[in-house]
Backbone as CSV, one residue per row, in Angstrom:
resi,resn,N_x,N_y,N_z,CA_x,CA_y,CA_z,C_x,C_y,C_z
1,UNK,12.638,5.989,-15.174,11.685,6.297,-14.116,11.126,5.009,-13.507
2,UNK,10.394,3.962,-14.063,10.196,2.860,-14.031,11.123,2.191,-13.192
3,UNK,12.025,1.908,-13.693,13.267,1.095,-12.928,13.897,1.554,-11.784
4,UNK,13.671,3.190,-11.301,13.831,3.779,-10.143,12.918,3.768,-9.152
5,UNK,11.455,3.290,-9.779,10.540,3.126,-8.846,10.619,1.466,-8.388
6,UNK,10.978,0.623,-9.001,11.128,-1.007,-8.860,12.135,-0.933,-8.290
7,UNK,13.477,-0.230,-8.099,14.529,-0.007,-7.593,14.108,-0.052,-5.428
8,UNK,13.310,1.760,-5.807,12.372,1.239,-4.324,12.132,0.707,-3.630
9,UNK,10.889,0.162,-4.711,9.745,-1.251,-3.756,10.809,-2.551,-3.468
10,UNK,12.256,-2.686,-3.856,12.937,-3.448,-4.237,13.394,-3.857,-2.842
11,UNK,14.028,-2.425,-2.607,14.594,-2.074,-1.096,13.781,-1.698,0.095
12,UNK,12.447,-1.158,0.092,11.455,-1.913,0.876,11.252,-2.955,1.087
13,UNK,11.040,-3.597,0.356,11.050,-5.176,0.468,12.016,-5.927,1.206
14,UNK,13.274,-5.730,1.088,14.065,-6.213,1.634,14.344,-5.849,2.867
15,UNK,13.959,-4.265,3.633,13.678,-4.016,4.498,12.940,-4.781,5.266
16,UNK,11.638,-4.965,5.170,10.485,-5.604,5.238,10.756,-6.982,5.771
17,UNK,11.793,-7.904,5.291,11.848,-9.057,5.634,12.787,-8.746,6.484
18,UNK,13.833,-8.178,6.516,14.729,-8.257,7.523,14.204,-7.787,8.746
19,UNK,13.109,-6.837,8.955,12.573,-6.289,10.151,11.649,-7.745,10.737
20,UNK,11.156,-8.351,9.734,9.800,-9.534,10.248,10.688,-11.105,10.488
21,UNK,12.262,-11.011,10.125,13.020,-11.768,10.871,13.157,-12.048,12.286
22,UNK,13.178,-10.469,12.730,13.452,-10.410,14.346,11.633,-10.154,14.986
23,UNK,11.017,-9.319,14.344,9.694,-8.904,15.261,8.426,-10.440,15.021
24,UNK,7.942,-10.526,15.613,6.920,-11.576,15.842,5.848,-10.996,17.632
25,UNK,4.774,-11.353,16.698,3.581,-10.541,17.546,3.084,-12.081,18.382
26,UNK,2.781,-11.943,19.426,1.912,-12.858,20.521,0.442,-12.143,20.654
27,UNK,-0.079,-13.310,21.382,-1.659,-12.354,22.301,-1.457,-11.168,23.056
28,UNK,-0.289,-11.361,24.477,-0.076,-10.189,24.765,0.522,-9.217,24.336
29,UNK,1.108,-9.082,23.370,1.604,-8.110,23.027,2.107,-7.757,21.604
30,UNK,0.843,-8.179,20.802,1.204,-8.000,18.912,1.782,-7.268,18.290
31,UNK,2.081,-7.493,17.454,3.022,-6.389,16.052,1.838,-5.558,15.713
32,UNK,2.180,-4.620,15.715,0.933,-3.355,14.736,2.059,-3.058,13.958
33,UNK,1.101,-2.984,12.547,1.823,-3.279,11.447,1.298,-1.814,10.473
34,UNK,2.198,-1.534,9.702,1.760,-0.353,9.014,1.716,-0.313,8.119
35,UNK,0.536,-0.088,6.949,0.762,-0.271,5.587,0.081,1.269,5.277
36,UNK,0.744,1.263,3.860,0.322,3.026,3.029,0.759,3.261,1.695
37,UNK,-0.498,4.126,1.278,0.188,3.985,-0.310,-0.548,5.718,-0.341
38,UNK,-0.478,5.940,-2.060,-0.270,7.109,-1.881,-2.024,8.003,-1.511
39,UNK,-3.003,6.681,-1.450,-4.585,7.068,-0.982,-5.061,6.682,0.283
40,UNK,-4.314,5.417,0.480,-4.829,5.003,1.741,-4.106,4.730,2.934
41,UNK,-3.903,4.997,4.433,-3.171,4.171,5.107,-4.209,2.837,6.083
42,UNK,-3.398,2.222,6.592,-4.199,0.959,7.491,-3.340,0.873,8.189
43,UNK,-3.500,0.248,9.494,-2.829,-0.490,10.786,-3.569,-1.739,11.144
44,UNK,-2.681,-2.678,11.036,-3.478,-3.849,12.026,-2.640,-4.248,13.718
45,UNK,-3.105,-4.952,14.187,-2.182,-5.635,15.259,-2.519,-6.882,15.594
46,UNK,-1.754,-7.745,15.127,-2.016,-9.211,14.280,-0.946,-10.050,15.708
47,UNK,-1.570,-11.042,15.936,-1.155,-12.137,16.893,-0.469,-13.381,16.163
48,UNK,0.988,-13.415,15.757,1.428,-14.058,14.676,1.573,-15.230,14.892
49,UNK,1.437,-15.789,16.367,1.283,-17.334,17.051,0.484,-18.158,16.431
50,UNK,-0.840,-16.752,16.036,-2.448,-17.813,15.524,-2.507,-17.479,14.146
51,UNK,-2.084,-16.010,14.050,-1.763,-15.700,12.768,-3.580,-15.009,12.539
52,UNK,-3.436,-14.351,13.495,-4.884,-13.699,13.711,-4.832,-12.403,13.730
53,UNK,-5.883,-11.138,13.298,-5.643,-9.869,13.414,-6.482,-9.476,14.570
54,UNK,-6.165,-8.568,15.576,-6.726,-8.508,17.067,-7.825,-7.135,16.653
55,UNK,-6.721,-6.502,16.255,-7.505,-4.853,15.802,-7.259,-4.538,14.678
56,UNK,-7.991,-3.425,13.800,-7.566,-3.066,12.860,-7.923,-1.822,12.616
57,UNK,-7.111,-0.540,11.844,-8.261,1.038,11.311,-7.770,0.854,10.354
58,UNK,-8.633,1.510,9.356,-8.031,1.841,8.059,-8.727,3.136,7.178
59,UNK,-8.183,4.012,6.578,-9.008,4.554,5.740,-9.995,4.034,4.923
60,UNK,-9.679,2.968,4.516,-10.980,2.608,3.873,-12.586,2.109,4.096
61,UNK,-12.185,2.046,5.705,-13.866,1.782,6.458,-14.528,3.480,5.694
62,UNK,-15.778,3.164,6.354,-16.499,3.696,5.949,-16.663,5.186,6.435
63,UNK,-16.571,5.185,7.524,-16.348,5.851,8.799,-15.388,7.039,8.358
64,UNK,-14.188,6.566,8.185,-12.440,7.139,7.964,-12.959,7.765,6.943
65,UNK,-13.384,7.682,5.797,-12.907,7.806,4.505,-12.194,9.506,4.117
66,UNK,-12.809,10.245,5.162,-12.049,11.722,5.169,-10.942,11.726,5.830
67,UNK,-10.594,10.785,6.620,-8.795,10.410,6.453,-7.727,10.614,5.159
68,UNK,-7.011,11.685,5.123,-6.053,11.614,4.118,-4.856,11.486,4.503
69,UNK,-4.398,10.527,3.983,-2.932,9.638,4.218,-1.531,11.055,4.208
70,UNK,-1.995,11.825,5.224,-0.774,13.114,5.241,-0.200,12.899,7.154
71,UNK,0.301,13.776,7.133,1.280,13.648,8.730,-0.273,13.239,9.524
72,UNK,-1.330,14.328,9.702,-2.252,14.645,10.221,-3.203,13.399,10.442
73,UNK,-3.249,13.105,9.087,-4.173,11.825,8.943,-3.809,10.649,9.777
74,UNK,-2.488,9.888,9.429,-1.666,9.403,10.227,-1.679,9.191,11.851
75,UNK,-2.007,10.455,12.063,-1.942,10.734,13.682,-3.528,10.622,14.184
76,UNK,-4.214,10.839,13.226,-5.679,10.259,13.517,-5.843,8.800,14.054
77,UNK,-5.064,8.264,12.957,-5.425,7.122,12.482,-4.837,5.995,13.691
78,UNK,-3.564,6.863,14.001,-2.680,6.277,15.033,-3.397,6.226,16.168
79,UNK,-4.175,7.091,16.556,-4.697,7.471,17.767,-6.289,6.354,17.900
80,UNK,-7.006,6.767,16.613,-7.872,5.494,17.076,-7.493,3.960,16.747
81,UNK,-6.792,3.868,16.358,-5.731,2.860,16.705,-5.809,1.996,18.012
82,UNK,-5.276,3.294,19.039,-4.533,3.057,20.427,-5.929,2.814,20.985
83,UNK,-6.994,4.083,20.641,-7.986,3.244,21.678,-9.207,1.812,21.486
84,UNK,-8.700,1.727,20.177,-9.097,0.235,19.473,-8.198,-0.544,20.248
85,UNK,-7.380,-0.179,20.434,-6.634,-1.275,20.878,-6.400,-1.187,22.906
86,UNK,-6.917,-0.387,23.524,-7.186,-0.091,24.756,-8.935,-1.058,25.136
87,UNK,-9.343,-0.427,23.742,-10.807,-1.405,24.557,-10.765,-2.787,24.456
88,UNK,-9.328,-3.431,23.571,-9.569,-5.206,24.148,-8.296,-5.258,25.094
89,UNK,-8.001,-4.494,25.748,-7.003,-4.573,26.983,-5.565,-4.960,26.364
90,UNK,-5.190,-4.430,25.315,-3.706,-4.106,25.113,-3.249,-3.287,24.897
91,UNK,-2.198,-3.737,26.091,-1.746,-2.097,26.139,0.127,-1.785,25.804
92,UNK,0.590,-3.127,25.394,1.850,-2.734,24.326,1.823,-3.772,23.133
93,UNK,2.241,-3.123,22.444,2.587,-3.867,21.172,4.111,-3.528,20.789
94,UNK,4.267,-4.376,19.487,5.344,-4.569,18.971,5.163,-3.674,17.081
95,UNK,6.129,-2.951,17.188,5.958,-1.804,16.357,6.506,-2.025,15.167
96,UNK,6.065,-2.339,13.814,6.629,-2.673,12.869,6.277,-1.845,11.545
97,UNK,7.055,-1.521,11.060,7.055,-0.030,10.281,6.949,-0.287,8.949
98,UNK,7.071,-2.175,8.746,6.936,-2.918,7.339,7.653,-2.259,6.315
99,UNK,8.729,-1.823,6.585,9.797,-1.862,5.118,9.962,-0.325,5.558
100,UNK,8.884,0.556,5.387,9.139,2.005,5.175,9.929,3.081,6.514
101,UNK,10.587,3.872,5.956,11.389,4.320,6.897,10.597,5.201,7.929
102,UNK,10.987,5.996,9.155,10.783,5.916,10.512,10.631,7.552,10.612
103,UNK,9.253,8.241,9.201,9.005,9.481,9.558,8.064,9.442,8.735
104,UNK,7.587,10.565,8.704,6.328,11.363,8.427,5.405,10.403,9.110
105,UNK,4.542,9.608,7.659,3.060,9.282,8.414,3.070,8.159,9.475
106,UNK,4.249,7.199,8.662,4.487,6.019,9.863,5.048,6.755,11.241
107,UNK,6.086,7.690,11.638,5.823,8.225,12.751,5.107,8.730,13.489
108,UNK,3.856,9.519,12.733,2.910,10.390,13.346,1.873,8.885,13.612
109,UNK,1.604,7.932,13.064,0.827,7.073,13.667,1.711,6.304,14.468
110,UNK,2.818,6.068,15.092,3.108,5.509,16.313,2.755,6.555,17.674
111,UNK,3.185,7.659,17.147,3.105,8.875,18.376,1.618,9.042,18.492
112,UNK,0.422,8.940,17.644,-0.792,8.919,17.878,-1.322,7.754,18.445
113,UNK,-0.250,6.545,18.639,-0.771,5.777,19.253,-0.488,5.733,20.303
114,UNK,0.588,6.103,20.805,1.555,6.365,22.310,0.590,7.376,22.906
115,UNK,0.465,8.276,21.695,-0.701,9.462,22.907,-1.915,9.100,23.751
116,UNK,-2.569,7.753,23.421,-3.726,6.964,24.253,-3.143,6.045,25.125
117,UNK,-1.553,5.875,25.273,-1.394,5.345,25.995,-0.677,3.694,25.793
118,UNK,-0.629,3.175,24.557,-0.220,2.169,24.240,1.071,2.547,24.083
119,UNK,1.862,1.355,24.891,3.375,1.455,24.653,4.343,0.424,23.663
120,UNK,5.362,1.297,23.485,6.099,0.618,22.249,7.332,-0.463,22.819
């Protein structure tokens, strides 16, 4: 069991670098980045020039904390996201899914972010 779960994080990982080979975030137009585990999710959108984070949500503010890391939550999370990221005037970013594959919650928070209007 052990060694199937290290097996995993193994191949995430390696995901992970091969995606942050090609993507790199600027001022105008940063990487929003997706992290999640099995309590919490977060998004940042980090300017990798300065190596600065522009915006950020996460379940763990204070605010969120009835955020649960399911499709639903996700799409919350995605969404104030987009307009966190509408009120400092960006309006595309660069979409990075950090290792994990391209459904459930990491999808429902890109599409919650597309729904305010930020493009991918």
């Amino acid at each position: 069991m052990l060694r199937k779960m290290l097996e995993k994080e193994r191949k995430r990982l390696n995901r992970k670098v091969h995606i942050r080979k090609i993507l790199s975030g600027t001022a105008e137009r940063p990487r929003m980045t997706v992290t999640r585990s099995n309590k919490n999710l977060s998004v940042q959108a980090i300017d990798d020039t300065k190596g600065h984070t522009l915006a950020s949500a996460s379940t763990l503010e204070k605010d969120l904390k009835e955020i649960k890391p399911t499709v639903e939550g996700g799409a919350r999370l995605g969404e104030l996201m987009g307009k966190r990221l509408l009120e400092k005037n960006i309006k595309t970013v660069v979409f990075d899914r950090n290792g994990y594959l391209y459904h459930g919650v990491v999808k429902a928070i890109a599409d919650g972010a597309r729904k305010t209007g930020v493009q991918f």
